[in-house]
C-alpha positions as CSV (number, residue, x, y, z in Angstrom):
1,X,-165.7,-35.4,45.2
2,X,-165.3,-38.3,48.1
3,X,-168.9,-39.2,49.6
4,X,-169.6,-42.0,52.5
5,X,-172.6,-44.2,52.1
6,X,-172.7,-46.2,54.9
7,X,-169.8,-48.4,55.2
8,X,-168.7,-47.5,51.4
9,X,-167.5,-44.8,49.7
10,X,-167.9,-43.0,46.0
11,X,-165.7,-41.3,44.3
12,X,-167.7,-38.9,41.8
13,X,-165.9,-37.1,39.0
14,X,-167.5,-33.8,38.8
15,X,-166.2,-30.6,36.1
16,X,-167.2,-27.2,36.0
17,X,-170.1,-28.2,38.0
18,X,-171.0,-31.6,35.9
19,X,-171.6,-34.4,37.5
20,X,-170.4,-37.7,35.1
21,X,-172.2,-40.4,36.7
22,X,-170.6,-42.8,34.3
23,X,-167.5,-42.7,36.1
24,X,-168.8,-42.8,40.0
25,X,-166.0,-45.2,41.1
26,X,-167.0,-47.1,44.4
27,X,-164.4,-48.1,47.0
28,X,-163.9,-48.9,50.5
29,X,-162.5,-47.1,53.5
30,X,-158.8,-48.2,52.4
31,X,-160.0,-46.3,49.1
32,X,-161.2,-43.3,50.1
33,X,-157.9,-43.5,52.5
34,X,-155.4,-43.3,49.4
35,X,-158.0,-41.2,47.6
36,X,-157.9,-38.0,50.3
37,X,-154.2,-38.3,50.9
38,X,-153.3,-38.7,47.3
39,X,-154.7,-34.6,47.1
40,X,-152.0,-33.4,48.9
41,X,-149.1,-36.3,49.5
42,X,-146.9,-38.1,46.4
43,X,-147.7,-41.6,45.9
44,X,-144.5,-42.6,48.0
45,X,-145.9,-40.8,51.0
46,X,-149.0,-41.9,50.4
47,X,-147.8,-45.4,50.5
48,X,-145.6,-44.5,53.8
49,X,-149.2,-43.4,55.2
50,X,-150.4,-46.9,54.6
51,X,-147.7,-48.5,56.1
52,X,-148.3,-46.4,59.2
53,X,-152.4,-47.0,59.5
54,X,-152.9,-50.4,58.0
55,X,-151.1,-53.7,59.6
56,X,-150.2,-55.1,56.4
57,X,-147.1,-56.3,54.4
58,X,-145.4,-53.1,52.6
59,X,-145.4,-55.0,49.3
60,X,-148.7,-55.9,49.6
61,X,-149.9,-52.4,50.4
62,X,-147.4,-51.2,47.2
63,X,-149.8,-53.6,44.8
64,X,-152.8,-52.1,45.8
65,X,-152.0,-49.1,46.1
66,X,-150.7,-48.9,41.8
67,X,-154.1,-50.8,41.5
68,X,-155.5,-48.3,43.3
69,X,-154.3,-45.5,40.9
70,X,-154.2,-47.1,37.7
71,X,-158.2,-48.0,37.9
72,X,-158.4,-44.0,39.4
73,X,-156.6,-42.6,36.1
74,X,-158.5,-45.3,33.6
75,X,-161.5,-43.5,35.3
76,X,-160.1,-40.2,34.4
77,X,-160.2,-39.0,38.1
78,X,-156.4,-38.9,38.9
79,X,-153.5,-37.8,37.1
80,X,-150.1,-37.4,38.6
């Protein structure tokens, strides 16, 4: 579940109705960018997304992207 708090965002891991606040994983709208496309787009698109909304070097947008994901899986919220 993806909720806005102001200008941040919070990704919260919920399960069969369970909430695990533990895991609440804050980001920023660049976050919660690759968070709702990530649903519904493979990571390539996703990055290709990026590229199109965000004025930044591809390679650039690549590393923080796998940062991105790897700190969403350690959290146990994303799996490919």
């Amino acid at each position: 579940m993806l909720k806005q708090v102001g200008n941040e965002y919070m990704i919260i891991p919920v399960s069969n109705t369970n909430v695990n606040f533990s895991k609440i994983f804050n980001t920023n709208e660049v976050g919660a960018f690759i968070y709702k496309n990530l649903k519904n787009h493979s990571k390539d698109e996703v990055l290709e997304l990026l590229k199109n909304e965000y004025d930044a070097p591809l390679d650039v947008l690549k590393k923080d992207l796998d940062e991105f994901i790897n700190e969403l899986r350690i959290r146990g919220i994303y799996s490919d």
